[in-house]
C-alpha positions in Angstrom: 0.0 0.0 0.0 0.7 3.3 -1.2 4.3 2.1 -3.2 2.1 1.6 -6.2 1.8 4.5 -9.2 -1.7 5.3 -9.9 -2.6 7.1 -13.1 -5.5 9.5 -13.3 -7.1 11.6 -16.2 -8.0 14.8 -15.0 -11.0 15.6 -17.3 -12.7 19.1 -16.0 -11.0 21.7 -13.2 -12.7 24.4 -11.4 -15.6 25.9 -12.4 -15.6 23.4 -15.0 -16.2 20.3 -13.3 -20.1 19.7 -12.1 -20.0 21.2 -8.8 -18.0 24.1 -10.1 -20.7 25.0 -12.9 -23.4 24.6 -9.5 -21.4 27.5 -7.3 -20.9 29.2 -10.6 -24.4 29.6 -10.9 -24.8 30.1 -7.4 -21.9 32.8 -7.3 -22.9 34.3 -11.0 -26.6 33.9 -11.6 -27.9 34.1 -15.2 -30.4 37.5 -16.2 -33.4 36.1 -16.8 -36.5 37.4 -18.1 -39.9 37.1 -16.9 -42.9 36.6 -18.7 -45.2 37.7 -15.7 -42.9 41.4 -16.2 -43.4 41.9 -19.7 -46.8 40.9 -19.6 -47.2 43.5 -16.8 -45.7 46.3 -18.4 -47.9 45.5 -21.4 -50.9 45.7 -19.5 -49.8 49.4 -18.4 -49.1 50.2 -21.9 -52.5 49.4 -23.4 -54.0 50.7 -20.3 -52.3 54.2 -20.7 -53.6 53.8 -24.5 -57.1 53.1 -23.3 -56.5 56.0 -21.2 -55.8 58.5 -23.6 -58.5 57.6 -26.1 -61.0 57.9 -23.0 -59.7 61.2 -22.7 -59.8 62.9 -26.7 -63.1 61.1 -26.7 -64.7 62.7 -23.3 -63.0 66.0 -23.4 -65.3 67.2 -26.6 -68.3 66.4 -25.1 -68.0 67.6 -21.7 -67.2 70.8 -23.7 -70.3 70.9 -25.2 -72.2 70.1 -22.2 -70.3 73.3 -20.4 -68.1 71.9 -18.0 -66.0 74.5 -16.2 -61.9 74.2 -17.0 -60.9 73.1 -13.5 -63.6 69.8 -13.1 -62.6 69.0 -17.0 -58.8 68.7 -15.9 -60.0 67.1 -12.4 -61.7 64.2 -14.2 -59.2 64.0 -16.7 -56.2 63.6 -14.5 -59.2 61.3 -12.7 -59.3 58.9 -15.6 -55.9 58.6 -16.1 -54.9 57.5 -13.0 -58.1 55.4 -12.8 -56.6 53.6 -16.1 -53.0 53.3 -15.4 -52.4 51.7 -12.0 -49.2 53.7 -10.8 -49.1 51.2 -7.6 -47.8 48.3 -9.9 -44.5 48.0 -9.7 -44.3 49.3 -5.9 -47.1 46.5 -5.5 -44.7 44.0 -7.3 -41.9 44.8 -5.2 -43.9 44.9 -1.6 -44.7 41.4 -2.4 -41.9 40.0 -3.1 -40.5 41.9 0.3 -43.3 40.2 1.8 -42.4 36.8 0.1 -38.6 36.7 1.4 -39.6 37.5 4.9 -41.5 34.4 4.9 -39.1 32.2 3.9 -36.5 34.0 6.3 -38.7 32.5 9.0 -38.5 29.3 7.8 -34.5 29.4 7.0 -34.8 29.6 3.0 -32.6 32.1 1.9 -32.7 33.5 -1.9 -29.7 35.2 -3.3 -32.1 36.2 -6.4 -35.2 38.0 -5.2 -36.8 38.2 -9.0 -36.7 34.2 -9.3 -39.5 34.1 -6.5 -41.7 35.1 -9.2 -41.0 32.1 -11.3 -40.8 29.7 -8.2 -44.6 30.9 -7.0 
């Protein structure tokens, strides 16, 4: 024991080998991109559309009907923020506060706050 030559092949080193690529990941994570996101900030885009064409079509005919300047403006800045939730993203972000408390408590740590979209 331990006289004898033993011959290896060394196939993959550091981050290269399997449980280098795993802290790699853990270290580095990969950008990703969410769906639920994009399909958010689409929602707010048609929603400010909706918004505006609300507003060229009401503001003629509550000038007909003699609406004083200040309530036309009032229910126009009404009906935008009506439309376009402004609360979104904060809402987005207060959940996902919310989420990483609760798996503090319960000793899961994320390194990657955004993923806990795509694990829910």
């Amino acid at each position: 024991m331990g006289t004898e030559l033993v011959w290896a092949l060394v196939k993959n080193t550091g981050f290269l080998t399997t449980k280098g690529s795993l802290i790699r990941d853990i270290l580095y994570p990969k950008e990703i991109k969410f769906k639920f996101y994009n399909d958010g900030l689409k929602f707010v885009g048609i929603m400010a559309i909706l918004a505006v064409v609300a507003l060229i079509c009401t503001i003629p005919l509550q000038l007909n009907i003699g609406v004083p300047s200040g309530v036309l403006i009032d229910r126009a800045l009404d009906l935008i923020t009506v439309t376009v939730p402004p609360a979104l993203p904060a809402a987005m972000s207060c959940g996902i506060v919310f989420a990483l408390n609760r798996l503090k408590k319960k000793n899961i740590f994320c390194i990657s706050p955004p993923r806990i979209n795509m694990a829910g």
